[in-house]
N, C-alpha and C positions, 0 to 999 in steps of 0.2 A: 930502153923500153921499161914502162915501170910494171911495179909489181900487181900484180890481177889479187884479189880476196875473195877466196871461196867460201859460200857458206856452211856455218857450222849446222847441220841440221840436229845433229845426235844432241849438241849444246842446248839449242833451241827448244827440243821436246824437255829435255831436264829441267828447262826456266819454266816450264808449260806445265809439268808434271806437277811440279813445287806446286806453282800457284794456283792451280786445282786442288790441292789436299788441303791449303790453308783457306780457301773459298768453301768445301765441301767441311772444313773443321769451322768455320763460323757461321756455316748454314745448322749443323748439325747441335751446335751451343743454342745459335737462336731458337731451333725444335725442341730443343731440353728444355729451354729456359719457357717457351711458351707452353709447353707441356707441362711444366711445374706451379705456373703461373694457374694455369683450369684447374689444376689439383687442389690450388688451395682455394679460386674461387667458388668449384664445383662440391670440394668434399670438406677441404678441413674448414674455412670459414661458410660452409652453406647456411648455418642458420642464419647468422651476423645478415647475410646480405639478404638471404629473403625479409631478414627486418626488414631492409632498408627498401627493398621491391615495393614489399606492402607498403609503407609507407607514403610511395608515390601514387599510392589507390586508394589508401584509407587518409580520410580527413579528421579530425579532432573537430568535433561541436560542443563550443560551450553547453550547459543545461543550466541557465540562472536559478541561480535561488531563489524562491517566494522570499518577497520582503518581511520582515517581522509586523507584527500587528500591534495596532496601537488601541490601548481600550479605556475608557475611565475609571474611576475606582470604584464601580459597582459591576464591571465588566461589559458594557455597552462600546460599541466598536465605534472610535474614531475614524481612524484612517486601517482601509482595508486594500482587497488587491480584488482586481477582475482580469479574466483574457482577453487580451486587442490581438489584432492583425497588426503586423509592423512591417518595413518595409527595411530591408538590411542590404549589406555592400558589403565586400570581400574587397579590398582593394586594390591585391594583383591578379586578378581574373577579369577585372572592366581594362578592357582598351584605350580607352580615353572618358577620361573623369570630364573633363570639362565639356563634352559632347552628350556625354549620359546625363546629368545635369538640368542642361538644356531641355533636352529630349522631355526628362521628367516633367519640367516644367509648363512644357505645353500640353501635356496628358494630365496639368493642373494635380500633381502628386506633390509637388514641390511646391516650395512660395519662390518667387525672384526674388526675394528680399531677405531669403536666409538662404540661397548661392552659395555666397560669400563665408562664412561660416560653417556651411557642410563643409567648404573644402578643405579650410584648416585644419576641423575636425579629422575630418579624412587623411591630410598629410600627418595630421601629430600620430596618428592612429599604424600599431604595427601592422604592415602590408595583406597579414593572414587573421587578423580579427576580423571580425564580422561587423560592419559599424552602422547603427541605424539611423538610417535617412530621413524616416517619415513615421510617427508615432501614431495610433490609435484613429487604422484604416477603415475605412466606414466599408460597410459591403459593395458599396457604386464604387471605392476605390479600390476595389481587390479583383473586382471584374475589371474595370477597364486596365487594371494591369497584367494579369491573366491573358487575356486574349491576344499580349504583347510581348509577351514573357518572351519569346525569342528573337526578340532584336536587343533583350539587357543583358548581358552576358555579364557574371557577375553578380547581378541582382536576385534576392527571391524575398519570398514573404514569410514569414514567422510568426509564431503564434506563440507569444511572449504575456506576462501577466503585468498589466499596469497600475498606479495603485489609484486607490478608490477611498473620495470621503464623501459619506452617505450624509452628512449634515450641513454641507456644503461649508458656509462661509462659518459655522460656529466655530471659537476658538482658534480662529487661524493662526493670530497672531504667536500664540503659545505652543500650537502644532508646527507652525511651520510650511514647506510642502519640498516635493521634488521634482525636479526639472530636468532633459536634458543634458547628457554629461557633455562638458563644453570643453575645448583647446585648455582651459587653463585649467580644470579639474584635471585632465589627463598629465597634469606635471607634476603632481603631488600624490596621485593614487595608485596603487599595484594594479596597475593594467593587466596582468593575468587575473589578478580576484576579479575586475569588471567586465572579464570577456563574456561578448553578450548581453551584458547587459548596459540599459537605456536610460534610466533614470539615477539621480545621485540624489540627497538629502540636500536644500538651499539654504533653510532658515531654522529657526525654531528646535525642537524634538528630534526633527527626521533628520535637521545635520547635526545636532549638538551628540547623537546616539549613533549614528550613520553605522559606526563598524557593528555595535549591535542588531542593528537591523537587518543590516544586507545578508550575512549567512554567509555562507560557503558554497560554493559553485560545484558543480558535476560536469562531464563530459560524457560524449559518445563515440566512439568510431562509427563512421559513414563511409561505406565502400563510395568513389567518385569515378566517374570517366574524364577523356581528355579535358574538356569544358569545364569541369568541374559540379557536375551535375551528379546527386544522388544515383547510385544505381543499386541492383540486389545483385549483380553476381557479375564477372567480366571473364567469357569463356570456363572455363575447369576450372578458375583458380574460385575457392570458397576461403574469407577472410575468419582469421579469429576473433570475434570484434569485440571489442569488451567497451563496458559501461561503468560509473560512476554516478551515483544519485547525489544531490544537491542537498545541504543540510540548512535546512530554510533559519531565517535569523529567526534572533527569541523574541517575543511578543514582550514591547510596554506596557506597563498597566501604571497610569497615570493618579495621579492626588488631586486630579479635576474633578468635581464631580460635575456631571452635564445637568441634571436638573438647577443648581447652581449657576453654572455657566449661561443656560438658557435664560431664567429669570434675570439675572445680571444686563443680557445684551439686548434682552427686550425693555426690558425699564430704562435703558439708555438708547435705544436705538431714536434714530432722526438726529442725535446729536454728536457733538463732537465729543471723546472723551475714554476715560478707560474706566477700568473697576478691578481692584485686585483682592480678593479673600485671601486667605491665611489660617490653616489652624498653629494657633498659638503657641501649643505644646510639643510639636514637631517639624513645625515648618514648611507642613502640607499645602503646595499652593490649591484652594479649595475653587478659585476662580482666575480668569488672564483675561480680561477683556480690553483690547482696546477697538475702535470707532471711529470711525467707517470701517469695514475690512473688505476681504477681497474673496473671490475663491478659487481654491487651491488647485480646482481641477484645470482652471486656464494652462496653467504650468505644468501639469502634468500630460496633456492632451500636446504639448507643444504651442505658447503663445504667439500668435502674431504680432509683427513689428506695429501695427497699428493697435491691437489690444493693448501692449505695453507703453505705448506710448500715450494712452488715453488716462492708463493708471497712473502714471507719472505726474501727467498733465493736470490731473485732477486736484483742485485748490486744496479737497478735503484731505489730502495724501492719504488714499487707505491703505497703501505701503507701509507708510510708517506705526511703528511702534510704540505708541503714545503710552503704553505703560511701563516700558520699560528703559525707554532712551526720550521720553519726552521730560521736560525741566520746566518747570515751574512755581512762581514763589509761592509758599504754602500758606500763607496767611493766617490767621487764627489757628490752625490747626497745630503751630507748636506752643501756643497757653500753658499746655499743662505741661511741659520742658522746661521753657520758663520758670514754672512754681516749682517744678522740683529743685532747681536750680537754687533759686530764693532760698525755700524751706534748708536745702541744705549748705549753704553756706551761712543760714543763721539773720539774714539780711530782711526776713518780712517777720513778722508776728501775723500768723496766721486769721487769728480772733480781730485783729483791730480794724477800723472803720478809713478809706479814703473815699473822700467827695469827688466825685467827676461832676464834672460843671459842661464836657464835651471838649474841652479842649487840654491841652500840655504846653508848656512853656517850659522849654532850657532855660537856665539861669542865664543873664543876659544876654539873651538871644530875643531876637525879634520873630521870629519863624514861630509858627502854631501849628502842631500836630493834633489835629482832627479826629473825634469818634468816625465810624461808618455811620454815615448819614447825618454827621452831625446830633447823634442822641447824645441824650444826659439821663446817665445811671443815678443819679444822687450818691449817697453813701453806699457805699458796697466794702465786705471782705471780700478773703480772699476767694473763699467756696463762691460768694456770688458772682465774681468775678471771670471765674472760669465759665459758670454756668451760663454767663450775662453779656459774658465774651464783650468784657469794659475793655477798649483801645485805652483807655488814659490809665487805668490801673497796671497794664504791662507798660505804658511807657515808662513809667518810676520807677516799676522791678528793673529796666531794663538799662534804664541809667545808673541804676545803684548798683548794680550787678556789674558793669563795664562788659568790654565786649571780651577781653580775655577769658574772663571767668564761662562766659556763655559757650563761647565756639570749645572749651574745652569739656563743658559738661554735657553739652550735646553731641560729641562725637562717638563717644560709646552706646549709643542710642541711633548708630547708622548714618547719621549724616555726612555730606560728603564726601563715602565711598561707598562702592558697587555693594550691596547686599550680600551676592556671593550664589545668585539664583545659578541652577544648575544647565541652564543656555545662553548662548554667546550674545553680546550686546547690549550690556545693558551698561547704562553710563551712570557715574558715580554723582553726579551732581553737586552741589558748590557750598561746600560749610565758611563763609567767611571768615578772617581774621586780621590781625595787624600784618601777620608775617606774608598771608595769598594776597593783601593787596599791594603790599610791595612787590612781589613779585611779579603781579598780573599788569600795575602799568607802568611805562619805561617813564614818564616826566614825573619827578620830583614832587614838583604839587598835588599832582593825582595820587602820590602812594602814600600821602596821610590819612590817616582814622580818623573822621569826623564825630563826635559826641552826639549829631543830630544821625548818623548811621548806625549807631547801634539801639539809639530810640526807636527807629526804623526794623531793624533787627529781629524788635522785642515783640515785635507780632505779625513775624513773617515775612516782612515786605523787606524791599534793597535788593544785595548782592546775594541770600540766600534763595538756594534752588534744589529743588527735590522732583525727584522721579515718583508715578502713583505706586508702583510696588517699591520703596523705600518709606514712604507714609504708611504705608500698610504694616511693613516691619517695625517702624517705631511705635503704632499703634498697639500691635501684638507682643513687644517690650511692658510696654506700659501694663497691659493687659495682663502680663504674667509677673507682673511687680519684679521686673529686670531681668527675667531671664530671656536667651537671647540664643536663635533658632536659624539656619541658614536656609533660607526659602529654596523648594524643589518642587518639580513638575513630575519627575520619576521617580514614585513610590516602590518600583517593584520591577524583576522580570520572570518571563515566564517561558520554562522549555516547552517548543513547539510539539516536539515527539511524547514525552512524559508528561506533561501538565505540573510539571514540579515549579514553583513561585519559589525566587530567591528575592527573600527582602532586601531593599538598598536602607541601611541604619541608617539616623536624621542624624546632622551634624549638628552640634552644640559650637556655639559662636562664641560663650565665656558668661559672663553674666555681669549687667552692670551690678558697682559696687561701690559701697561709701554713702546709699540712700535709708536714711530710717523705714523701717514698717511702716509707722505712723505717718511719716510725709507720703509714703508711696497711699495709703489709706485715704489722706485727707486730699490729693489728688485724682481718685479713684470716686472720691464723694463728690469730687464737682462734678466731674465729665458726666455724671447718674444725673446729677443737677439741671445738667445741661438736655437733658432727653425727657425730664420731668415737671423744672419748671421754669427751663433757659430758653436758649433760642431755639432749642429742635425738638422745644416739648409737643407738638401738635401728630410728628412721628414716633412719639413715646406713647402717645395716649392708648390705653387699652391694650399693652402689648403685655401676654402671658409669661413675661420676663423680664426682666430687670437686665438697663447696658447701659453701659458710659461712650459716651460719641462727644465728638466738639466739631460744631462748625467752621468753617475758613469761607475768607473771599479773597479773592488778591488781586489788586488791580492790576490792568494790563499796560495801560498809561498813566502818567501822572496828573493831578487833577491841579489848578493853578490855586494859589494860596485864597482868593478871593471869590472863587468858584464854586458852583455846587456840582456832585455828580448828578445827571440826571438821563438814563438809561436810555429813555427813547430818542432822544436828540443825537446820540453818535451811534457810529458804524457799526453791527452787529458783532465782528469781530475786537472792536475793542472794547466792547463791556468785560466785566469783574471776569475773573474764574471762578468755578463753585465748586467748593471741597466738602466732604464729609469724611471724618474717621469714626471708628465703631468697634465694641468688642461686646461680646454677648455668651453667653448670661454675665454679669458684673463680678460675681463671689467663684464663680468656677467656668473662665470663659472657653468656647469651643470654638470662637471665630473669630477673627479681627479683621477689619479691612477698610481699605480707602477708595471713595467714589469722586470722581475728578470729572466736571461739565463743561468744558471750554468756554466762554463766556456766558455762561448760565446763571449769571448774575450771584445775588444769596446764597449761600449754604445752605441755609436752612430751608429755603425754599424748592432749588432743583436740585441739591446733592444728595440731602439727608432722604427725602421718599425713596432714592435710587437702594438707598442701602437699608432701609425698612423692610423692603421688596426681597433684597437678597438675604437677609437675617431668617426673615421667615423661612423665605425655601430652604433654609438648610438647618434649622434650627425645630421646626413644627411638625408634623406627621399630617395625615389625611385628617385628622380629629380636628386640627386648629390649635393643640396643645403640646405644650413642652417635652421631646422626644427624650426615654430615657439614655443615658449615656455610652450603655452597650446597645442601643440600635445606633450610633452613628460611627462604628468601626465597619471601614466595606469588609465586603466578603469574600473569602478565599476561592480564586479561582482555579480548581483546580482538572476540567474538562481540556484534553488537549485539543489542540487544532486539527480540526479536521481536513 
């Protein structure tokens, strides 16, 4: 029979026992441990975490900076600021961007045709910035969004400052404007300093200054509920909420002068062309004009894809930069480089007599280089020459000179590189040589120096090409018998809060050297020739001041050896260029500057009035008479912003 097993009970409660006290010993740890755990969330780190409470209640609102103001050198406001309505996005508080969007766009807040581009924006954009949608909301647009306001979650309206130019299209091209902060501005910018704000600096002043301008940003704490909607209080709890005020950027004050600048674009307006002043002695850009332009508020309001596509489109490009990236042969307008050139390598006798008969012949060449229009100067020097602006008298300087000698006497004198003006774009333009045409074309044949190219050369026409503010600067060279001045648009800036002006010192560019007095003298006595009783004496006549100017024309096509020009039979576009340069008064001048017509034929006849017009505005008072020298330093501006 086998063995029965009885149960252990007494064993049984022992195993029972045990593993109640180590059950009741890890209940009693976890009580500790959770009890120690409040202790530190409730006492010893409480402040730490109600940080962090508040936090999830209080929002961070950017407060944008006022942009810096831009004024001309007598203190007259360019580019200023006003309050718009704007229309902003929070990026992780909308549900669906691509449905919001939409939505906008049939409440016509939105264009369909910048979609595409909000959302980039939006995704390049950190998730907690505020990103603006819709710039410079009309009242009809603030209502119909209002009344909808709760189906945008995410969305509200701000009341942001946009900037403002009171003069519209004057001086764009040297102002600038601002647009928009786009996907690709957002890869290059401290996206903290732009929180909040709408617009960035494009072109001109407002980008080449940008960090000057914008200032320094501020914040608020904003109590918010679940939604993320402003509120004033959530139950008992009352926030600490602190502020930061925004330190508006420093105000430009420009070397334009706008009376200046006005007469300049009026005496050129209907045509194609630029105009660039210069004071001589420091490098003040005194005028920027180029023509057609544009205005700047398109860009600033948020352009339509059809608005920019019209300006694009547009033959006359008033896009472009015609005075400082446009290239052009300068024609007549370097004579007096030439004769210095001459004079100082010893190669003219200034006194003696050449017969133009109207034409030039290379030594056994069969090719005939042609006066403009086929005249005939008779005997001329040198002085009349300038003045008389003989084509056959620079072809001889010009062969006897060769071309080494020229491309190296003219490049200290600016040609072929950028001026050094103080905003982005400007292109240096083409000083020809033996060594740039080698380089410039790949066949053999093509990178020889022809004898009949530097004839060419010797009054402007070929491979040589200049920008109007680079003529401008040679002129103002000239003007100051070699010294040499890096052209600027920003004279000065000015603290917003104190009205204190810290001047920007002119930079000095070196000084050409190796030219006698005397040659610089006897160069200075044509160009006076030339405005007295040369080709652009009729703009001289009766003027309360004494200036040396020389005219240019430079063709835009080539005319056939056997041909005449004759203006009305081709295409308005490819008639002459028309240049003038200019410095004034002649013995102590205050102004230099180059006026450029697009096929405006003559010099003398559409360039030179353009800059008669501009001489006087800046050189004359209300009397009609010559200003003394301490009225034409501007005035310290020293009222802050209000």
């Amino acid at each position: 029979m086998p063995a029965v097993r009885i149960k252990d009970q007494w064993r049984e409660q022992r195993l029972f026992d045990q593993r109640s006290l180590v059950c009741a010993a890890i209940m009693g740890l976890g009580v500790l441990g959770l009890i120690v755990r409040l202790f530190v969330l409730q006492v010893a780190r409480h402040e730490y975490y109600s940080d962090l409470s508040q936090g999830n209640r209080v929002r961070n609102e950017p407060i944008p900076a006022a942009r810096g103001l831009i004024l001309d050198r007598n203190g007259e406001v360019i580019a200023g600021n006003q309050p718009a309505y704007q229309l902003e996005m929070v990026p992780e508080e909308v549900p669906d961007l691509e449905d919001t969007l939409a939505r906008l766009v049939q409440l016509e807040l939105v264009r369909s045709e910048d979609v595409g581009e909000l959302e980039r924006t939006v995704e390049s954009s950190r998730s907690f910035d505020s990103v603006p949608i819709r710039l410079r909301m009309s009242d009809e647009d603030v209502a119909r969004f209002a009344v909808r306001r709760f189906e945008f979650q995410g969305l509200d309206i701000k009341t942001r400052q946009t900037r403002w130019y009171p003069n519209g299209e004057l001086a764009v091209h040297a102002l600038g404007y601002v647009g928009a902060i786009s996907e690709q501005d957002l890869k290059h910018i401290d996206r903290a300093a732009y929180a909040g704000t709408a617009l960035i600096g494009k072109l001109g002043v407002e980008s080449a200054f940008e960090r000057e301008l914008h200032g320094t940003n501020g914040y608020r704490e904003v109590l918010v509920n679940a939604l993320g909607r402003s509120v004033e209080r959530q139950g008992a709890f009352v926030p600490n909420l602190r502020t930061r005020s925004p330190a508006a950027g420093d105000d430009l004050l420009l070397a334009i002068d706008l009376k200046v600048q006005r007469t300049a674009e009026a005496a050129l307006a209907g045509h194609r062309g630029a105009v660039v002043a210069l004071d001589p002695n420091n490098g003040d850009v005194l005028a920027l004009v180029s023509l057609p332009g544009f205005d700047p508020t398109l860009f600033g309001r948020g352009i339509t894809a059809t608005e920019f596509g019209a300006l694009q489109a547009d033959i006359d490009r008033p896009l472009f930069n015609r005075a400082l990236r446009g290239t052009y042969p300068p024609g007549s307008t370097v004579k007096p480089v030439i004769a210095l050139a001459a004079l100082t390598y010893h190669v003219v006798d200034p006194q003696a007599h050449r017969y133009c008969a109207g034409a030039f012949h290379l030594p056994h060449s069969a090719h005939v280089f042609r006066e403009y229009h086929n005249e005939h100067h008779g005997s001329v020097d040198l002085d009349d020459a300038i003045a008389r602006s003989c084509d056959v008298y620079f072809y001889g300087l010009a062969d006897v000179l060769g071309v080494d000698r020229i491309s190296a006497f003219m490049a200290p004198f600016g040609f072929g590189k950028a001026a050094g003006i103080d905003i982005g774009g400007e292109k240096p333009g083409i000083l020809p040589s033996r060594e740039w045409k080698a380089k410039m074309f790949s066949r053999p044949a093509d990178q020889v120096w022809f004898p009949g190219e530097t004839v060419n050369f010797g009054i402007g026409q070929g491979y040589l090409n200049v920008t109007p503010l680079q003529l401008a600067h040679y002129a103002s060279i000239i003007a100051t018998r070699g010294k040499i001045w890096k052209p600027r648009l920003v004279a000065a800036y000015r603290d917003p809060r104190t009205g204190q002006i810290h001047q920007v010192p002119p930079q000095s560019d070196g000084q050409v050297t190796g030219v006698a007095p005397e040659d610089w003298q006897r160069v200075v006595h044509g160009m006076i020739g030339v405005t007295t009783r040369g080709t652009a004496a009729a703009i001289g006549y009766r003027a309360p001041y004494t200036f040396g100017g020389k005219t240019g024309t430079a063709q835009v096509f080539t005319v056939g050896q056997n041909e005449k020009y004759n203006a009305s039979k081709i295409s308005e576009r490819l008639r002459d260029h028309s240049w003038f340069i200019a410095f004034a008064p002649a013995d102590e001048p205050r102004i230099a500057l180059a006026v450029l017509q697009e096929n405006g034929g003559a010099g003398a006849s559409a360039a030179a009035p353009i800059a008669r017009k501009v001489l006087d505005a800046y050189l004359l008072g209300a009397d009609g008479k010559l200003k003394p020298p301490q009225l034409m330093k501007p005035p310290q501006l020293m009222e802050p912003r209000r």
